[in-house]
Each structure stands twice: as structure tokens, then as C-alpha cells.
TIDRENKE-912465 format. One record per residue: x negated, y negated, z negated of N, C-alpha, C in turn. Coordinates in steps of 0.2 Angstrom, whole numbers, plus 5000, padded with zeros to 4 digits. Last residue first. Example, Ala and Ser with C-alpha at 12.3 -4.5 7.8 and 13.67 -1.06 7.14 Angstrom:
<rs>
493650114965493250054964493650004961493450284961493850224961493450164961
</rs>
This chain:
<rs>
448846564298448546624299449146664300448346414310448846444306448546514304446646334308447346384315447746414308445446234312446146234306446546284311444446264321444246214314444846224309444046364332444446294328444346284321443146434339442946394333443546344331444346554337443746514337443546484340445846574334445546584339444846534336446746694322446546634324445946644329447046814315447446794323447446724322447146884301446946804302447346784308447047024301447646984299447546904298445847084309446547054313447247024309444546994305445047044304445847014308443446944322443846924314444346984312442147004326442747024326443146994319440746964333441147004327441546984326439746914344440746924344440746954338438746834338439246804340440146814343437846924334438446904330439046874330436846924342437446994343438046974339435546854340436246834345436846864345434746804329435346854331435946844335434146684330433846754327434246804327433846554341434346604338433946684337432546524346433046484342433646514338430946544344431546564345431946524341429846484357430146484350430646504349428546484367429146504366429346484360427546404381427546414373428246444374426246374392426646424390427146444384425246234389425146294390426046324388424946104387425146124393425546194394424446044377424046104380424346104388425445944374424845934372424245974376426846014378426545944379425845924379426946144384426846124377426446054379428446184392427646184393427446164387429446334387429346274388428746244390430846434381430246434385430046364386431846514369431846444371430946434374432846644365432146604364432146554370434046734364433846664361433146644358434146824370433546854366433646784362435046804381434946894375434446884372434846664386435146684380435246754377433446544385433546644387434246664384433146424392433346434387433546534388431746314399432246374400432446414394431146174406431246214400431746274403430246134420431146114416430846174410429545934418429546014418430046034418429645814414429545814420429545874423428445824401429145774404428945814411428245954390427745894391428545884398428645944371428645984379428545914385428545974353428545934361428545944367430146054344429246034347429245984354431146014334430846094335430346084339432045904324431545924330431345984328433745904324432945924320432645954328435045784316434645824322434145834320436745814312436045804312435545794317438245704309438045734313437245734312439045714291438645694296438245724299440345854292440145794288439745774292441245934298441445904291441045874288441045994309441545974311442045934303439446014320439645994313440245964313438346074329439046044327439146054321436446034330436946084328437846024328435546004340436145964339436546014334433846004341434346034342434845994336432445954355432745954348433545984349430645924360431345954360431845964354430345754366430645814360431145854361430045674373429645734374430045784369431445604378430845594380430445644379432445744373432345674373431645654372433145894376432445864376432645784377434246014367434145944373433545934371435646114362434946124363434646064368436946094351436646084359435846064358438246244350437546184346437346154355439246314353439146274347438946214348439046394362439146344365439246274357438546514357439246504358439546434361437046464356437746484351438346494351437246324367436846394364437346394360437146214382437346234375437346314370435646114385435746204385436346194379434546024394435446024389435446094390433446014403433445984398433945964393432746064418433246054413433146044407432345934434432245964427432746004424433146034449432945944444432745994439433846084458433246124456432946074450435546124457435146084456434446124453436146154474436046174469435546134468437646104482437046104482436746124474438846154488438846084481438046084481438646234496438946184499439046104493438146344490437546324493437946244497439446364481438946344477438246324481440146424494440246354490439846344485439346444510439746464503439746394497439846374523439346374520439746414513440646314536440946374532440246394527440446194535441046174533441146264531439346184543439046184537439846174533438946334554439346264553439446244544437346344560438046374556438246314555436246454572436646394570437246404564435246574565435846554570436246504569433946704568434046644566434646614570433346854561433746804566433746764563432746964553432346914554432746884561433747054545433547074553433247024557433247004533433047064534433347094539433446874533432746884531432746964533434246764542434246834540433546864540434746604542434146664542434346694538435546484547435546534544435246574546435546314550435346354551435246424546436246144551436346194546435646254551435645994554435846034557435746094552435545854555436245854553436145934555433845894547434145834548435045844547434046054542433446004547434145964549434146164533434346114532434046074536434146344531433746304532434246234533434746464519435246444524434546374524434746644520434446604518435046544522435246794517435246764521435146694517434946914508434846944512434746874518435546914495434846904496434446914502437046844488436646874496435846854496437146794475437446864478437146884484436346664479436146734473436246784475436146604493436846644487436346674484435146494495435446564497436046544490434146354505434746364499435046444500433146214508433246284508433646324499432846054515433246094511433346174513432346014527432345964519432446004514431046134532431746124532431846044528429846124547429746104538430646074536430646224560429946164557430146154549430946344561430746294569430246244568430646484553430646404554430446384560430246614555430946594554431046534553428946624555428946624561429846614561428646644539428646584540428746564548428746724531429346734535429246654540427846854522427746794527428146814531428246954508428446944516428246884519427847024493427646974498427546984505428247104479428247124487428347044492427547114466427947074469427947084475427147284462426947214463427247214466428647294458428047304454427547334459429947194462429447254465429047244460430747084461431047174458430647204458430446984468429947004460430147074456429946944482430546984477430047014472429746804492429546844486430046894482429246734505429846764503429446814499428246584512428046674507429046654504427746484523428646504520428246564519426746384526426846454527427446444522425646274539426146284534426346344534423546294538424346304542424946294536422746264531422846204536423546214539422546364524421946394527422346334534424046364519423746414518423146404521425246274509424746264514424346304512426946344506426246324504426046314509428446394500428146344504427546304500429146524493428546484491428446434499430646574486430246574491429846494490431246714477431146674475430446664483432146854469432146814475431746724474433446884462432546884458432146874465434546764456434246774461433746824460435346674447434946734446434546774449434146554452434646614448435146634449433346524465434246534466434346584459432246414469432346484467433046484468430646364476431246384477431646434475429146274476429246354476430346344474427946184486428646184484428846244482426746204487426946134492427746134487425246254483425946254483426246194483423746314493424146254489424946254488422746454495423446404495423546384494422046594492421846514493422146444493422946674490422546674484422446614485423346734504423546674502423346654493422646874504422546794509422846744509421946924489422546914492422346864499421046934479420946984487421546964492421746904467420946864470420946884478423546914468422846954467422246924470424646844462424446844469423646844464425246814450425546854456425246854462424846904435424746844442425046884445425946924421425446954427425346904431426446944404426346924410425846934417427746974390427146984393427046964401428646934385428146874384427546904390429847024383429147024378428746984380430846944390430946984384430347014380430146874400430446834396430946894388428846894409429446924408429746904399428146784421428046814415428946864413426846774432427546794430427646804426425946634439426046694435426846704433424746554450425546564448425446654445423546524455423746524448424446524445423446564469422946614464423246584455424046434474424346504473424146554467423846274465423446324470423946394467424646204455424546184462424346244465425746334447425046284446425146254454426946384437426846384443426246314443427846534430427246474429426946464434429446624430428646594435428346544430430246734422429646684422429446664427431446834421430946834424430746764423432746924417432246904413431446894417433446914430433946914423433246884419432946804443433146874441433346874434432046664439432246714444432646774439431546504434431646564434432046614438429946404431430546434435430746514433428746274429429046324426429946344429427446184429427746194430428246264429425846184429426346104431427246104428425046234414425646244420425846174421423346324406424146264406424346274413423146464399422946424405423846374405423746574392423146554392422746514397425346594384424746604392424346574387426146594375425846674377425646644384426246554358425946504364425846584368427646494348427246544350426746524355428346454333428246434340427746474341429746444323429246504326429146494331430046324313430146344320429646404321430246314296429946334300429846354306431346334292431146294289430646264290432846364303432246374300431746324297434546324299433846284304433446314299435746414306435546394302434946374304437446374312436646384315436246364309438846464310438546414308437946424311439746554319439346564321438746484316441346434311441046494315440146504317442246404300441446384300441246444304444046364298443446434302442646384302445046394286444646334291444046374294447046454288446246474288445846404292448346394280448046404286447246434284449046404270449546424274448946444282448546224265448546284265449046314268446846224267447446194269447846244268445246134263445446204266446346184263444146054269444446054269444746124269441846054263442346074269443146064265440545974262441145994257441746014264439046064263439546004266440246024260437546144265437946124262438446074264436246264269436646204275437246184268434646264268435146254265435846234269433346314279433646284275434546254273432546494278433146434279433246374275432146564269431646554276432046494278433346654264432746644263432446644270434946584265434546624267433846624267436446494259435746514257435546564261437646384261437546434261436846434263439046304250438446304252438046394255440546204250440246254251439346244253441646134239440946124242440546194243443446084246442846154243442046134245444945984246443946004248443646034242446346074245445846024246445046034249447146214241447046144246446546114243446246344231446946304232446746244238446246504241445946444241446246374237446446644245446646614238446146564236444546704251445346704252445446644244443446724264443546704256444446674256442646814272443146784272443246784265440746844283441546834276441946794276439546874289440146864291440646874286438746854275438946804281439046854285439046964259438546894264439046874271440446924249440046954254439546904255440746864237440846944235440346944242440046714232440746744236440246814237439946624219439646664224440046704225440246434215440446514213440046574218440046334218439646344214439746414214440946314229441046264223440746294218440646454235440946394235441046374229439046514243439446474238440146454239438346664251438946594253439046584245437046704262437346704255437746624254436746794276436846724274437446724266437246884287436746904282436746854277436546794303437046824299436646844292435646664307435746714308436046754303437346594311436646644315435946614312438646664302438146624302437546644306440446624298439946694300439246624302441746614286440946594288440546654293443346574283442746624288442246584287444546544270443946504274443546584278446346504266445546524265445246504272447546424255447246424261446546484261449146454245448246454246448046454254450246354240450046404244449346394246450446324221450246294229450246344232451046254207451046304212450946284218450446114199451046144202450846214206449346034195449746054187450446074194448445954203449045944206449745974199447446024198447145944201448045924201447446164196447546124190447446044190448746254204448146184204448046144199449046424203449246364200448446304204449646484223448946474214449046434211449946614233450246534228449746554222450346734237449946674241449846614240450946844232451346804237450946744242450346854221450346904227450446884234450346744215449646764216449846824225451646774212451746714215450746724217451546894202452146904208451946824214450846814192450546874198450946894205451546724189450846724190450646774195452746794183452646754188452046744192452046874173452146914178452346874186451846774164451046794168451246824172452846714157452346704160451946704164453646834153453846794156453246724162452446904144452746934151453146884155452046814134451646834138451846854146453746844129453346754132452746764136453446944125454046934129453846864135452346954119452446994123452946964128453046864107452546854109452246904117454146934102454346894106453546864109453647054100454047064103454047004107452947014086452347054093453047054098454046984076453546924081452746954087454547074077455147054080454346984084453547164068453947204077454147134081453547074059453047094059453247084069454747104052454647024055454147044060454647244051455147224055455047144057453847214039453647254045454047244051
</rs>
């Protein structure tokens, strides 16, 4: 009996000398390696994902949360991570983890399997602009076929009524200033030239002919977004600023111009959006539209998402991350959404990480 005590004693004793380091050194932040047979400091990892909600692997194992998560007591090296959402396809890479440090896989973009593409006119466009926080134009040659659309439910109206006197019009050039919700039409109305001043805050659009405020056909017409009050016309070397709402007009020295109307604004196609956080990059090459996710641990991708017809601009929404465009084929009006949850973008790391995002390696 007593050999008995003495070999349960030393067996415990050995147990305890063993494993209490284990734990005391677990605590501390240290994990045996079984690649390296020594004590290491652990590293971990953040994943947040758009769309969040996102089921995370590593190295085959399943991590305790969905996406937004931190997975801790990492030992160093490469970890194969894989993250799952129904509808998605898979995004898999072997990522580094170091230790003493966090590796941040911020706001990952994950690519549907599927693009949601939608078509909301029913009549194709030359073209396409935008005004005010969530406002559309779709713009034809003839006035009677410019439409507005509103870019958080798609839903849309003409802007010029069959009974209108400028219904009959040819669009010569339409001019915007985002955010602006201001937006001015140089058209030929009935052989005469006319400047229509638009404010799309009115339900119905409130249309002023201001055309007796041109001395003649500008090169260039430019406002502040912040001042919707004062335009600025452009005739050969000479500046002039109009007051749309005490209808003067006055020479101006193009040296005190405000500085966004003095770099000049680009009305050119668009066709680069960084999204996500500025992650990923949204571009059109020749007709395709297509998306760049970043990638800061294995090879760069790309996936088409649709065609869009040249020479248009596209418009990217970023509170709703949908993505507006002409449809190459049709012509017509299409959307797609490209982020399914924009909101996730600030969630809040725990404050005991105190690393900055998206880096890729920050001390914790």
C-alpha cells in the first residue's frame, strides 16, 4: 500500500511539474511548437469579412466565432486559413502569423457566386450623371428622355413632362458638380440656344431658364458644390460669375476662383472606384466591369462582374454599395451590388489588440 501512495505521488509530482509550466507559460502567451520542439510566443489573427457573418477555418480546425473574430494562441508560421459563406465563394490562402504580433485580414471582400445584377429602366441611355447624395440622371439626346433615378431604391421619374416647352429639345451638354443636387442643361430648344438650371431637391424638379445670363455659348461652366448660388462661365481668356439667385453677372479674376473650380473638375468617364475601405478596386477595362480584391498573402485575382457599354461613366453608391452602369448589350440602366454590408466597415477591434487597419503585421 505504501509503494502503492509513494508511485501515485511521484506520478502526480511529475504530472504537476510538467503541466503547471504548460499552463503558467499558456497564460503568459507561449505554446509548445511541435515544428520547432520549443516554447514560443503566440501570435493571432482578426478576420472581419464583407459580408460579415463569415465562418472561419484554420488549418482545418473551426474558429469559436463567425466574422468579425479574433483567434488567439497562434504558434508562428503559416496558418491555412479558409473562410465559408453560403452564396460565396470560398476565399482560402495560407496567411503568416508572428509572434507577439496580430495579422489583420480586414474587411476581406468576398466574391458572390453569383453577381446580383438588376436592370431598373426600360429604355437604354447615352449616358449617365450624378447629383445630390443619392440622385441618378439618365440622359438621352432629346430632353423628353432624361430620367432620374434615385439610387437607394432604383426607383425613377422623367424629368421633363410631355406638356413641358422644352420636352422638345436636343441635349447639347448636361453639367454637374457633386454633390451638388444642382445640375445645368445646355440644349437647343425650338433653333434657339438655352442654359435650364436644375434643382432636383424639388419634387418636381424645379426648372429655371437662365439662358438671358450668357453673353454667348461658355467653353466651360463650373460651381462649388458648397455654393449653389454662383456659377462661374469661361469665354476664351475671360472668367465671369453668375448669380443664379440675384441673376448678375461680373467679371472675375480667375486667380481668386475657389480651388476645386480653379483645378477644374473632371466631367470624363469613370471607371476606378476604390470600395471597401478603399481595400479593393472597382475598374472597367475595355467593357468589363471587374473587381480587384487586395490580397496581401497570395496571388492577385480578378472577377468579372458585367459589361458596360464604353464611353459612359458608371457610378459607384457607397451607403448602399451598389454599383450603376449602362448595360453594354441593352444599353439599359443596370445595378449590382457589390458590397452586401457596408456597416461593417467600422466595427471596432477589442481594445486590447491597439493595432491600426488594414496593416497586415502591428505589434499588439
Amino acid at each position: 500500500m505504501l509503494l502503492l501512495r509513494k508511485i501515485f505521488f511521484y506520478i502526480f509530482s511529475l504530472i504537476y511539474l510538467i503541466i503547471c509550466p504548460l499552463i503558467v507559460a499558456r497564460m503568459l502567451g507561449f505554446v509548445f511548437n511541435p515544428l520547432t520542439h520549443r516554447l514560443e510566443k503566440t501570435g493571432l489573427i482578426y478576420v472581419s469579412t464583407n459580408p460579415p457573418d463569415a465562418t472561419v477555418y484554420i488549418d482545418g480546425r473551426l474558429a469559436h466565432q463567425e466574422t468579425p473574430t479574433v483567434i488567439r494562441d497562434l504558434t508562428p508560421g503559416n496558418h491555412f486559413i479558409r473562410i465559408e459563406l453560403n452564396g460565396y465563394n470560398d476565399w482560402e490562402r495560407a496567411v503568416p502569423i508572428v509572434g507577439k504580433k496580430a495579422t489583420v485580414l480586414a474587411n476581406t471582400l468576398l466574391i458572390p457566386q453569383e453577381w446580383p445584377i438588376m436592370k431598373i429602366s426600360s429604355q437604354p441611355y447615352q449616358d449617365i450623371a450624378v447629383a445630390g447624395d443619392d440622385i441618378l440622371i439618365a440622359s438621352n439626346p432629346l430632353l423628353r428622355d432624361i430620367d432620374i433615378f434615385h439610387t437607394i431604391d432604383g426607383t425613377g421619374q422623367r424629368l421633363f413632362s410631355k406638356n413641358s416647352i422644352y420636352a422638345s429639345g436636343s441635349l447639347v451638354r448636361l453639367i454637374n458638380e457633386p454633390p451638388s443636387p444642382f445640375i445645368l442643361l445646355e440644349a437647343v430648344i425650338r433653333d434657339t440656344h438655352k442654359f435650364l438650371w436644375v434643382n432636383l431637391n424639388e419634387t418636381p424638379p424645379l426648372i429655371e431658364d437662365i439662358s438671358d445670363l450668357f453673353t454667348a455659348i461658355p467653353t466651360r461652366i463650373a460651381w462649388n458644390n458648397a455654393d449653389n448660388e454662383n456659377i462661374f462661365a469661361y469665354y476664351l481668356q475671360n472668367v465671369y460669375r453668375i448669380n443664379i439667385k440675384d441673376k448678375t453677372i461680373s467679371p472675375f479674376n480667375e486667380q481668386d476662383l475657389p480651388l476645386g473650380i480653379k483645378q477644374g473638375s473632371g466631367h470624363g468617364p469613370r471607371d476606378r472606384f476604390l470600395i471597401n475601405g478603399k481595400n479593393d478596386l472597382l475598374t472597367r477595362e475595355n467593357r468589363w466591369i471587374r473587381v480587384y480584391p487586395k490580397d496581401d498573402f497570395g496571388k492577385q485575382q480578378v472577377y468579372d462582374i458585367a459589361r458596360s457599354r464604353l464611353s459612359t461613366n458608371m457610378f459607384f453608391e457607397e451607403k448602399n454599395g451598389k454599383l450603376f452602369y449602362l448595360d453594354d448589350e441593352t444599353g439599359f440602366l443596370s445595378t449590382v451590388q457589390i458590397l452586401q454590408n457596408h456597416s461593417i466597415l467600422n466595427i471596432p477591434i477589442p481594445d486590447a489588440l491597439r493595432f491600426k487597419m488594414p496593416t497586415k503585421e502591428t505589434k499588439t
